[in-house]
BASEPA-687721 format. One record per residue (C-alpha): residue in one letter; x, y, z. Coordinates in steps of 0.05 Angstrom, whole numbers, always signed. Example, Ala and Ser with C-alpha at 12.3 -4.5 7.8 and 13.67 -1.06 7.14 Angstrom:
BEGIN
+----+--------+--------+--------+
| aa |     c1 |     c2 |     c3 |
+----+--------+--------+--------+
|  A |   +246 |    -90 |   +156 |
|  S |   +273 |    -21 |   +143 |
+----+--------+--------+--------+
! end
This chain:
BEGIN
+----+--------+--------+--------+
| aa |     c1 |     c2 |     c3 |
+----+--------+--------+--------+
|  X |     +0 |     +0 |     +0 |
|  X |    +59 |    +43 |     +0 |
|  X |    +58 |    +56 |    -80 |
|  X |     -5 |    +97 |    -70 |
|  X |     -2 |   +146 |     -2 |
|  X |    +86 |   +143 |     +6 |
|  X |    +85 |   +218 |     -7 |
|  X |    +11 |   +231 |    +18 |
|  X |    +17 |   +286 |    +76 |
|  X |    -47 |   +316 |   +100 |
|  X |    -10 |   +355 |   +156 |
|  X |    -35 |   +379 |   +222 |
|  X |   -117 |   +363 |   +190 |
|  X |   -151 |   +306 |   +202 |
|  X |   -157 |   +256 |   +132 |
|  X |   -213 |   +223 |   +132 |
|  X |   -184 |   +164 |    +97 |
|  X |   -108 |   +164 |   +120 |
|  X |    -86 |   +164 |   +194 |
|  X |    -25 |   +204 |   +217 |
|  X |    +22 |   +152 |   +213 |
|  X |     +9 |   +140 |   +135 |
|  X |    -31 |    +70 |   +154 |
|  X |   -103 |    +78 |   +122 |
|  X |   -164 |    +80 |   +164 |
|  X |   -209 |    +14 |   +188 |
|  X |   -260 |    +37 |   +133 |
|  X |   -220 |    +47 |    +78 |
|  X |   -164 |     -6 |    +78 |
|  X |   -201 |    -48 |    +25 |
|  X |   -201 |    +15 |    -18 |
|  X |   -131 |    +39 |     -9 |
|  X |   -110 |    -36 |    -15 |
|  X |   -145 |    -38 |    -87 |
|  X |   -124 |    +30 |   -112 |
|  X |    -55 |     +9 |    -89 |
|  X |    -54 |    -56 |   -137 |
|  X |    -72 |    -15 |   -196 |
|  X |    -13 |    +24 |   -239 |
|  X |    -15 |    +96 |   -251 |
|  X |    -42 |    +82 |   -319 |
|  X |   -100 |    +40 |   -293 |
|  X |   -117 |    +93 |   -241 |
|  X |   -122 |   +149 |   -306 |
|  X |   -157 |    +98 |   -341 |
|  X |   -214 |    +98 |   -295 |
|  X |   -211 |   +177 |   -289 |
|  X |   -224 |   +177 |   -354 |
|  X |   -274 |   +124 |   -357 |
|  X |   -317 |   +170 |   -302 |
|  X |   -316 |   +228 |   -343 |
|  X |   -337 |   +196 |   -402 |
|  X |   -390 |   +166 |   -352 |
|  X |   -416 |   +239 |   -325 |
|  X |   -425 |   +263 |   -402 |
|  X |   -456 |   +195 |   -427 |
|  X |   -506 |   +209 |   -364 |
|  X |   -514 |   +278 |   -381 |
|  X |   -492 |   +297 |   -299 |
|  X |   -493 |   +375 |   -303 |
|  X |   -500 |   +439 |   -270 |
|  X |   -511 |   +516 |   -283 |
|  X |   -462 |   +571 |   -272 |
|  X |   -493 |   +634 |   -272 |
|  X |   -438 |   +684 |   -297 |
|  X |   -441 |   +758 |   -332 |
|  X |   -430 |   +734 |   -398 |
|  X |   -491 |   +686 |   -389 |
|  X |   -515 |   +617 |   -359 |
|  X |   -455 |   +567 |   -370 |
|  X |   -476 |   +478 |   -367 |
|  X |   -422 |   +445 |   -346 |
|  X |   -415 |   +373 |   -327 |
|  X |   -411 |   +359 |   -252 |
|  X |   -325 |   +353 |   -231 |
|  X |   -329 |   +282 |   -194 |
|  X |   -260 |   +258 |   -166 |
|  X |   -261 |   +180 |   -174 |
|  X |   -230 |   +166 |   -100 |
|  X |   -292 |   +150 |    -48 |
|  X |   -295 |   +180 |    +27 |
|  X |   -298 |   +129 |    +73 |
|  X |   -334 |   +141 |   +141 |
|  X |   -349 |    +77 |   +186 |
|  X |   -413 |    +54 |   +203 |
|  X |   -413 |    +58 |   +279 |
|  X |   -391 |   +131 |   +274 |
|  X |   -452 |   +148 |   +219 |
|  X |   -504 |   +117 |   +262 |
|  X |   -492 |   +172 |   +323 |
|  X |   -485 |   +230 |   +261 |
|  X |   -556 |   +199 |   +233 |
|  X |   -582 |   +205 |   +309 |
|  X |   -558 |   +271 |   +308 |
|  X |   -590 |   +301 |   +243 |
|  X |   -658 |   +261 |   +275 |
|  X |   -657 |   +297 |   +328 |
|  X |   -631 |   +371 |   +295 |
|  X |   -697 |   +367 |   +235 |
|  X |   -738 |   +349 |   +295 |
|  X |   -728 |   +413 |   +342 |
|  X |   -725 |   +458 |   +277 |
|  X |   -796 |   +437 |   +258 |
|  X |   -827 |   +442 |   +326 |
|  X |   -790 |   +516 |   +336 |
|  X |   -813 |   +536 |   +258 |
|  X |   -885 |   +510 |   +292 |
|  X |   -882 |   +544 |   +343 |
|  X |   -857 |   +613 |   +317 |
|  X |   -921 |   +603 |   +271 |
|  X |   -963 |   +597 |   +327 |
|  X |   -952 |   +612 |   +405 |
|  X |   -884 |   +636 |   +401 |
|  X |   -868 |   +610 |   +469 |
|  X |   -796 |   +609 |   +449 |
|  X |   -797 |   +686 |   +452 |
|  X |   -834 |   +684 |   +503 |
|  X |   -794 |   +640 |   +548 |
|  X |   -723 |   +680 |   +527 |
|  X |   -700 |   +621 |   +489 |
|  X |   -686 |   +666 |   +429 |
|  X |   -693 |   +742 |   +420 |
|  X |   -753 |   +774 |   +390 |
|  X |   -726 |   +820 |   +346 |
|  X |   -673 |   +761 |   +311 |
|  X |   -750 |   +731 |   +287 |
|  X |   -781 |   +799 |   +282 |
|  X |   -717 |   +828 |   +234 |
|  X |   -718 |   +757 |   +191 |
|  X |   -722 |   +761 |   +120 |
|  X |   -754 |   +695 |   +115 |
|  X |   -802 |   +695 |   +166 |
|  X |   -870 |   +707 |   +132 |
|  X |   -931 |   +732 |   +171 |
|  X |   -973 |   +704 |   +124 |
|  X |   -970 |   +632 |   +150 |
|  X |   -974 |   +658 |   +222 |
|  X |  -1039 |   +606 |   +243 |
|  X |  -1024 |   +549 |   +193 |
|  X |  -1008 |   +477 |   +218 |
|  X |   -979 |   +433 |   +163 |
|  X |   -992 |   +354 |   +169 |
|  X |   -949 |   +326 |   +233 |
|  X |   -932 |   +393 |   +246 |
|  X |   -875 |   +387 |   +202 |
|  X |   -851 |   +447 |   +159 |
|  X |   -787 |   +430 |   +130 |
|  X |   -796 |   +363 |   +105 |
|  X |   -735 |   +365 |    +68 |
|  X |   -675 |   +388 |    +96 |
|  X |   -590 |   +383 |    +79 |
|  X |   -555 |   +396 |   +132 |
|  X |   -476 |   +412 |   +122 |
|  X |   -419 |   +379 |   +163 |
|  X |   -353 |   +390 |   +170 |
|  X |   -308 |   +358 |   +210 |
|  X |   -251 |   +397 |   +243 |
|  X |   -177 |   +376 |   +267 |
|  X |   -205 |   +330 |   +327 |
|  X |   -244 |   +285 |   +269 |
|  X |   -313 |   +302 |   +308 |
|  X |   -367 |   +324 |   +256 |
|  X |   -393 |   +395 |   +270 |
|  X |   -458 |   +429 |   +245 |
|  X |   -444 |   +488 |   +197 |
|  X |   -497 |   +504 |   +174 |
|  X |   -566 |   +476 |   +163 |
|  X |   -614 |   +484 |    +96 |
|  X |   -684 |   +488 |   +101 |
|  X |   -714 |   +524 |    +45 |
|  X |   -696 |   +472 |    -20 |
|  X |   -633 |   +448 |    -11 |
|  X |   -596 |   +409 |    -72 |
|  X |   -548 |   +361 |    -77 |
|  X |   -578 |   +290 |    -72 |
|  X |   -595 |   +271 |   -150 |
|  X |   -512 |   +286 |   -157 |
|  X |   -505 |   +241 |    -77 |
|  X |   -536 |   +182 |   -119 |
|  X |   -509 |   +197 |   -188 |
|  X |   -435 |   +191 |   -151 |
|  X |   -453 |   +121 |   -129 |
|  X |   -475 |   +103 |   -202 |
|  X |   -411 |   +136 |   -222 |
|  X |   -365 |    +97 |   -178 |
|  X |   -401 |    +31 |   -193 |
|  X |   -379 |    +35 |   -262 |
|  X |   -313 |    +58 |   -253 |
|  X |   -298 |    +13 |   -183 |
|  X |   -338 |    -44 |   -188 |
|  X |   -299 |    -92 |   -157 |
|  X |   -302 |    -63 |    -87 |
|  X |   -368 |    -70 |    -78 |
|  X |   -370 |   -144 |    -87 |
|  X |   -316 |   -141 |    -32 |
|  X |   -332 |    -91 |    +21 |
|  X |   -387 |    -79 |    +65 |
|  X |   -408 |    -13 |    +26 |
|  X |   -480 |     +9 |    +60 |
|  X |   -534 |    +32 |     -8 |
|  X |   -559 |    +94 |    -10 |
|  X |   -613 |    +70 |    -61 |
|  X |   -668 |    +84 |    -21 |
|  X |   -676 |   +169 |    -29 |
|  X |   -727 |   +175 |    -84 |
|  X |   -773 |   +120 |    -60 |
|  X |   -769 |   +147 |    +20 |
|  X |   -778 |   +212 |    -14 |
|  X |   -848 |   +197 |    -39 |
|  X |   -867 |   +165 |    +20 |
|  X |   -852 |   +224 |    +50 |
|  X |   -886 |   +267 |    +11 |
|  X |   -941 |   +213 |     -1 |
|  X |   -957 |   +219 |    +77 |
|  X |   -978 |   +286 |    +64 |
|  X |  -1040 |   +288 |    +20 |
|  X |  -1093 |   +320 |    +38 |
|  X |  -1140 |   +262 |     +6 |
|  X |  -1134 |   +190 |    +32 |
|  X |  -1132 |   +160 |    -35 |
|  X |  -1085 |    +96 |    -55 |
|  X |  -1039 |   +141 |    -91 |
|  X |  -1043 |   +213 |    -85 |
|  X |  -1015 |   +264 |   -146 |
|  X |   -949 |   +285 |   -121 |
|  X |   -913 |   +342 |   -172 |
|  X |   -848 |   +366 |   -178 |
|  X |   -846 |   +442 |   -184 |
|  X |   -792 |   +470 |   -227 |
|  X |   -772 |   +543 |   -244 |
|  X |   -752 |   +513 |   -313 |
|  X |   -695 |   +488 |   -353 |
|  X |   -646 |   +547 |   -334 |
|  X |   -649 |   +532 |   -261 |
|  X |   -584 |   +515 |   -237 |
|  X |   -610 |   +451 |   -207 |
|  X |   -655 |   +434 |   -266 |
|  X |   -625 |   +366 |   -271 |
|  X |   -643 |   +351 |   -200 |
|  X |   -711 |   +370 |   -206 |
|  X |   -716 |   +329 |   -271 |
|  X |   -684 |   +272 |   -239 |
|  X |   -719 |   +267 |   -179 |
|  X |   -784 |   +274 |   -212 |
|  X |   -769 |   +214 |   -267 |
|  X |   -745 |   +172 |   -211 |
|  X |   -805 |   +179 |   -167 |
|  X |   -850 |   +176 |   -227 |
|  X |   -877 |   +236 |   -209 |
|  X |   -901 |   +296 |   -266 |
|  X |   -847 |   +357 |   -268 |
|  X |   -877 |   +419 |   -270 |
|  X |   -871 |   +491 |   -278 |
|  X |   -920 |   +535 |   -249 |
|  X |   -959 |   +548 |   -320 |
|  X |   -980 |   +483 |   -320 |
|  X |  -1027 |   +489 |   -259 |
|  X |  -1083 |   +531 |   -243 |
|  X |  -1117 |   +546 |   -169 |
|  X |  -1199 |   +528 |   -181 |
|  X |  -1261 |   +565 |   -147 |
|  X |  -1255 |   +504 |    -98 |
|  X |  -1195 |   +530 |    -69 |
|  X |  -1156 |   +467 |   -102 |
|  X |  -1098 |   +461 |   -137 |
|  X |  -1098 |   +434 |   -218 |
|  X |  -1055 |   +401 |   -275 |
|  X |  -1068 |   +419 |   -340 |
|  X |  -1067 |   +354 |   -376 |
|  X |  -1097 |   +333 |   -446 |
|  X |  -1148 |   +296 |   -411 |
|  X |  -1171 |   +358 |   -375 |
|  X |  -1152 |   +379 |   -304 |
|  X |  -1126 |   +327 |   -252 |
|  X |  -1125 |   +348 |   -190 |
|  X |  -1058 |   +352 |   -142 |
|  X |  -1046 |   +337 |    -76 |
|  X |   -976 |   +341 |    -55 |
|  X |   -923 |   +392 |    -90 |
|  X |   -853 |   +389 |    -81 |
|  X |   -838 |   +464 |   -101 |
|  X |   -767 |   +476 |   -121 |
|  X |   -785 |   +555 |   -119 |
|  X |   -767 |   +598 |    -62 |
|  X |   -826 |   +626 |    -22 |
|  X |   -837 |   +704 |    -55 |
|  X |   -843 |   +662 |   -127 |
|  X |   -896 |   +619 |   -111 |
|  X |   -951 |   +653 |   -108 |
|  X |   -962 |   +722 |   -153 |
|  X |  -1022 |   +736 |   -107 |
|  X |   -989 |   +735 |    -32 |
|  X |   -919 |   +749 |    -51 |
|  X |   -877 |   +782 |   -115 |
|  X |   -939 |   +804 |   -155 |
|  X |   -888 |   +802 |   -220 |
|  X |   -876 |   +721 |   -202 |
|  X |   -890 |   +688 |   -270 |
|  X |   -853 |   +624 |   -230 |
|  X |   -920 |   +602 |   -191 |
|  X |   -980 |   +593 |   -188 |
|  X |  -1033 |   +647 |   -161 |
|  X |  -1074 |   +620 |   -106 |
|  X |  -1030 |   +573 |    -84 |
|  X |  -1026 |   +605 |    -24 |
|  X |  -1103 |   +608 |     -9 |
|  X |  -1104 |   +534 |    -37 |
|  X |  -1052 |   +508 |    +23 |
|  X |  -1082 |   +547 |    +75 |
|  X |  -1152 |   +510 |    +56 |
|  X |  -1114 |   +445 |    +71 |
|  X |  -1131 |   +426 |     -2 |
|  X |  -1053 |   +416 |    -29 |
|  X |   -993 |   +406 |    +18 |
|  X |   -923 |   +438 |     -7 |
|  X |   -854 |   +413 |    +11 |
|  X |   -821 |   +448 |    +39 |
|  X |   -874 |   +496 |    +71 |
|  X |   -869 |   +567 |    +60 |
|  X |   -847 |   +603 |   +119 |
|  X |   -790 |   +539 |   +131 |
|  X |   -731 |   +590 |   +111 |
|  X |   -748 |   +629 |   +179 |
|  X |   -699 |   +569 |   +215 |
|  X |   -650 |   +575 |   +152 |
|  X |   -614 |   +630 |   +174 |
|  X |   -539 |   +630 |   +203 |
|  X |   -562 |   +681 |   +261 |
|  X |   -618 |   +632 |   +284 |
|  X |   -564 |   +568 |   +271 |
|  X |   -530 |   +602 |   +330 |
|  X |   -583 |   +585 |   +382 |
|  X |   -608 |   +512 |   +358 |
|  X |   -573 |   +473 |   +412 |
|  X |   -619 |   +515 |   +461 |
|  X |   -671 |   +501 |   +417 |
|  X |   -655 |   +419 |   +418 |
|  X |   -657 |   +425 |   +494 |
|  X |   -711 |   +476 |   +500 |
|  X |   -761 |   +424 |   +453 |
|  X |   -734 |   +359 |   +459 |
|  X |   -708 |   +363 |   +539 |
|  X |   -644 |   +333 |   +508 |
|  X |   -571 |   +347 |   +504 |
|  X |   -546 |   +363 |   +419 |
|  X |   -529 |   +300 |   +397 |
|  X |   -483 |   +345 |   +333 |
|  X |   -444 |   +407 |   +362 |
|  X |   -441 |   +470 |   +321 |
|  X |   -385 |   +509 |   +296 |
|  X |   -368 |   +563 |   +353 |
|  X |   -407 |   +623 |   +321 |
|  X |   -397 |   +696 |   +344 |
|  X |   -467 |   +740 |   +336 |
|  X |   -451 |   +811 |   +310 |
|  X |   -509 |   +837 |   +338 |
|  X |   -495 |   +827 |   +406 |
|  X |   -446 |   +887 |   +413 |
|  X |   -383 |   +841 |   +459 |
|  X |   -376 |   +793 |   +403 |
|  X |   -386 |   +849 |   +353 |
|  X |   -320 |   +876 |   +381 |
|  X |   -277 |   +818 |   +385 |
|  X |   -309 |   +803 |   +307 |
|  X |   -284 |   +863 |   +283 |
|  X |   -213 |   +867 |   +321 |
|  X |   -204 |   +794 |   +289 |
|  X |   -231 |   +789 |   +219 |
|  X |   -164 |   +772 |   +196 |
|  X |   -173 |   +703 |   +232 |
|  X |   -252 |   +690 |   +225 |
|  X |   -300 |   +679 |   +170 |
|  X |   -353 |   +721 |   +163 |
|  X |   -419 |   +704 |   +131 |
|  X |   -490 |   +741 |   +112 |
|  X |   -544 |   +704 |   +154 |
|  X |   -581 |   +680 |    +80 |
|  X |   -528 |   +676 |    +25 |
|  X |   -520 |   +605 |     +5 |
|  X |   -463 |   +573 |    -51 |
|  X |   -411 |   +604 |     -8 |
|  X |   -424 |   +677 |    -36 |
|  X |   -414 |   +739 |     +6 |
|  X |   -370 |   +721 |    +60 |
|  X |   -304 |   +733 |    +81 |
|  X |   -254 |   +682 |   +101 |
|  X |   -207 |   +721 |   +146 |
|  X |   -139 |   +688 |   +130 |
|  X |   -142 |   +695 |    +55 |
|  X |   -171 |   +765 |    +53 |
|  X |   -136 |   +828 |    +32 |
|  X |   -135 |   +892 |    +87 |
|  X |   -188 |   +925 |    +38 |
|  X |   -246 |   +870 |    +40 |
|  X |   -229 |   +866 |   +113 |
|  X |   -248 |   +937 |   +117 |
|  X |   -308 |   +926 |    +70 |
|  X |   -334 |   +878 |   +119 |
|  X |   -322 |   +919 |   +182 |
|  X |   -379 |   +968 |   +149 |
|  X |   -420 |   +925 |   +128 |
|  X |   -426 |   +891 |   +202 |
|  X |   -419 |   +961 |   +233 |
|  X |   -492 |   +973 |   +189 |
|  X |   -529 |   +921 |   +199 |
|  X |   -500 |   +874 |   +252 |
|  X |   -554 |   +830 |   +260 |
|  X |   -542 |   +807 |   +186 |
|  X |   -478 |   +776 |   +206 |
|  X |   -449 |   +713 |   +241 |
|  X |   -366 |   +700 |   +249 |
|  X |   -336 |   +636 |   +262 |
|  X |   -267 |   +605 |   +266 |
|  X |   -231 |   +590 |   +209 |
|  X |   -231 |   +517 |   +216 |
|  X |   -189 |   +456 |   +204 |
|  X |   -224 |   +428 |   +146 |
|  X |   -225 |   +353 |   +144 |
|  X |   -181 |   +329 |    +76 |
|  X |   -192 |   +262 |    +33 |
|  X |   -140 |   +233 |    -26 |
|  X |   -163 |   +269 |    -85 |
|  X |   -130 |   +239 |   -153 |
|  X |    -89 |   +303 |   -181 |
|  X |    -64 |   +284 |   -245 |
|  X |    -37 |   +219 |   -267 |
|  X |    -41 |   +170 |   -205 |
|  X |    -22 |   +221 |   -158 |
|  X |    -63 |   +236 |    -91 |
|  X |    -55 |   +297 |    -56 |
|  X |   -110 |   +318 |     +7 |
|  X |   -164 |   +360 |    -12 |
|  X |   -214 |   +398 |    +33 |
|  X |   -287 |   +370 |    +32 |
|  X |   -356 |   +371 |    +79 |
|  X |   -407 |   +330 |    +74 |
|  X |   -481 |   +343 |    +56 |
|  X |   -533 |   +292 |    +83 |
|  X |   -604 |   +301 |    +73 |
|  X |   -656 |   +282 |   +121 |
|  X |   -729 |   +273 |   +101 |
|  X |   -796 |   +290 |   +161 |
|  X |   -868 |   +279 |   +153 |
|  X |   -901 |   +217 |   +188 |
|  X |   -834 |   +194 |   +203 |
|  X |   -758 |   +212 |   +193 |
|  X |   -699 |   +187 |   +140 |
|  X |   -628 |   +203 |   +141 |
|  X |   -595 |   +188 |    +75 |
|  X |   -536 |   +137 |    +82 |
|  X |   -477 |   +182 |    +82 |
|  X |   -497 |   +247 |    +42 |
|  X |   -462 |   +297 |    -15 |
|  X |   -394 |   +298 |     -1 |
|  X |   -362 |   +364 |    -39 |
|  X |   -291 |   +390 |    -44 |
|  X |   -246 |   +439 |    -49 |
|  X |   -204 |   +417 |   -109 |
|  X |   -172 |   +473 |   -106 |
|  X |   -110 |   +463 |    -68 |
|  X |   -107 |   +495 |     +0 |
|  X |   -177 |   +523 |    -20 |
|  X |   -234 |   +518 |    +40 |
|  X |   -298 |   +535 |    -14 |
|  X |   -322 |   +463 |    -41 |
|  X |   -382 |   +500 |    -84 |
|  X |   -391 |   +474 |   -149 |
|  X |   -409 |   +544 |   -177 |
|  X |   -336 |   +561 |   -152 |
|  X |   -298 |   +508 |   -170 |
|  X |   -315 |   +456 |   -125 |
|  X |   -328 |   +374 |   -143 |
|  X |   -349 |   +316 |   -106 |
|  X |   -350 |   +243 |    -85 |
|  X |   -387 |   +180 |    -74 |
|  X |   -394 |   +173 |    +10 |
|  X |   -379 |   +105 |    +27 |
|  X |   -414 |    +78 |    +95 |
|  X |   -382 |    +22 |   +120 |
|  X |   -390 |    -33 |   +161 |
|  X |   -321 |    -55 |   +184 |
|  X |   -307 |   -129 |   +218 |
|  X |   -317 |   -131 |   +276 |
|  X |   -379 |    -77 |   +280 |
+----+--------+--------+--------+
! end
């Protein structure tokens, strides 16, 4: 095995596949044993044979630029991520338990507020969120449950211990290209998985009916689930497409429904209108619905709004599920687990400094050259500032932007990034930064995937795994090792 990793060094950060002494971890030995019997030729070989594999599949995503929407085919490094079993079932506990208190504080904001009330979390951080929405103050989804679908980012720092960055509540992406990996690998691995105890992660799209299945307003054998799409120049088109076709559910765009006198929601179809239960909406919350948000929306459908309220069509996620999605509220879910669920957080967070309360504001600003600073709702890793590799001008940037509006702001510490082999060139491995995105699924009852999206940096030395910034990804291996 010393062919492969004799010049792999991962420093002072914690490999997730390699242990500090150069001797590869329980769960990957079979792996590192395999790639280790194949020449550097063989190794290109099956490079090669993936990327041939991601066009033949048409695996793509959008890059919105100024010059115009760029489709490019997903980056996908050929060498898995191993995590063992034992240590995933605690993380899957965790996630359970995370989704769980989210949904009963999103309830609960929607309703009695007794969060507020009991000082649990501050009125104004609710009061001054751009994704709370008054209009679903009074509404109770189906099991309570708002954010049915939820991905929920992980890092793990130099101690090897997964942390919570950051969770996503509103409609998170990622899981067509978590199971598109696996088909990937398959092809270009196949051998391993006749050998090693490599958990499936199959399941998603038919636990993701079910889940959405259990929320129908009509008790009928199979209810008329939809997919709702923006369109084809979405930058997660191909997710939406995918999931859809694997479900064997109709994608949509919001044209091809119509709100009826009855308060219910309709599919245009050439047999006339068909009635539909359950939408998985793909469209943030002010597109949705011309007539209770963005007036200009030409994305929904008008009524929608009125048609949910009625109880006549359920929507995944719910509108109003982005009030939890924000990095200022992330700060205060462990009170929220204990506050809900009279439990200890099974998943630390990241330590997070809040600019709005004036004490951390101070140290946040003495220190930006050492934190990273994010906007409580950007998402793809846009808008924040990542201390170490910043210049003295955006530092100052960001000291007036937190200096006006504080309570838009978070800081953390610039963390020790877990690293994996990554093949760099011909049969060469060098570390690479990743995270992990696993995606949990609540209605009638809860579903952790097996492993999740694990992105990375492939960028070396780079911390930012987005694909819209260069990032790529891998298959998750979960697995069992002997003696487990």
């Amino acid at each position: 095995m010393d062919k492969l990793i004799k010049n792999y060094d991962s420093g002072d950060f914690f490999d997730e596949l390699i242990e500090p002494s150069g001797a590869p971890r329980p769960p990957a030995k079979q792996l590192l044993k395999y790639l280790d019997s194949l020449t550097a030729e063989e190794l290109e070989k099956r490079r090669i044979t993936a990327e041939a594999t991601v066009q033949e599949m048409g695996i793509s995503f959008t890059v919105y630029t100024e010059e115009g929407n760029i489709d490019r085919a997903w980056p996908f490094d050929i060498i898995p991520r191993t995590i063992e079993a034992k240590d995933w079932a605690v993380t899957e506990a965790g996630l359970k338990q995370r989704l769980t208190a989210l949904n009963r504080f999103i309830d609960d904001l929607y309703h009695e507020q007794n969060c507020i009330k009991d000082g649990i979390i501050p009125e104004h951080i609710i009061k001054e969120s751009k994704n709370f929405r008054p209009e679903c103050v009074g509404v109770s989804p189906a099991f309570g449950v708002w954010a049915h679908i939820c991905g929920t980012d992980l890092v793990r720092d130099h101690d090897g211990k997964f942390y919570v960055l950051e969770d996503n509540l509103r409609v998170p992406s990622g899981v067509s290209y978590m199971l598109e990996n696996r088909a990937i690998t398959k092809r270009v691995l196949p051998e391993l998985f006749e050998n090693d105890d490599i958990q499936p992660n199959a399941s998603y799209p038919a636990e993701l009916f079910e889940t959405l299945a259990a929320l129908s307003p009509r008790d009928i054998a199979r209810p008329e689930i939809v997919v709702l799409t923006p369109g084809i120049y979405n930058s997660a088109y191909f997710e939406h497409a995918f999931l859809a076709q694997q479900m064997g559910v109709e994608l949509v765009e919001g044209s091809d429904m119509f709100v009826g006198d009855d308060d219910c929601v309709y599919m245009k179809t050439i047999y006339g209108p068909e009635r539909v239960d359950v939408i998985y909406r793909r469209i943030d919350d002010l597109f949705i619905d011309p007539e209770a948000f963005n007036p200009d929306s030409v994305l929904g459908v008008p009524g929608l709004m009125r048609a949910w309220k009625a109880g006549n069509v359920a929507l995944a996620n719910a509108p109003g599920a982005g009030v939890a999605d924000d990095k200022v509220v992330y700060a205060y879910v462990p009170a929220l687990i204990r506050y809900y669920l009279d439990e200890e957080p099974i998943l630390p967070n990241v330590e997070t400094y809040l600019c709005d309360d004036p004490e951390q504001r101070e140290y946040v600003l003495a220190n930006l050259d050492k934190l990273v600073v994010k906007p409580a709702n950007e998402s793809g890793g846009y808008g924040m500032l990542v201390g170490p590799h910043s210049s003295k001008k955006e530092q100052q940037t960001f000291a007036e932007l937190i200096k006006a509006n504080p309570r838009n702001y978070i800081a953390q510490p610039t963390l020790k990034l877990s690293t994996a082999p990554t093949l760099i060139g011909t049969g060469a491995l060098e570390p690479r930064h990743l995270d992990l995105r696993p995606f949990i699924l609540q209605s009638r009852n809860t579903y952790v995937t097996t492993g999740g999206l694990t992105r990375v940096a492939m960028k070396k030395g780079s911390l930012v795994v987005n694909s819209s910034q260069g990032g790529g990804s891998k298959d998750t291996w979960i697995v069992v090792t002997k003696g487990e």
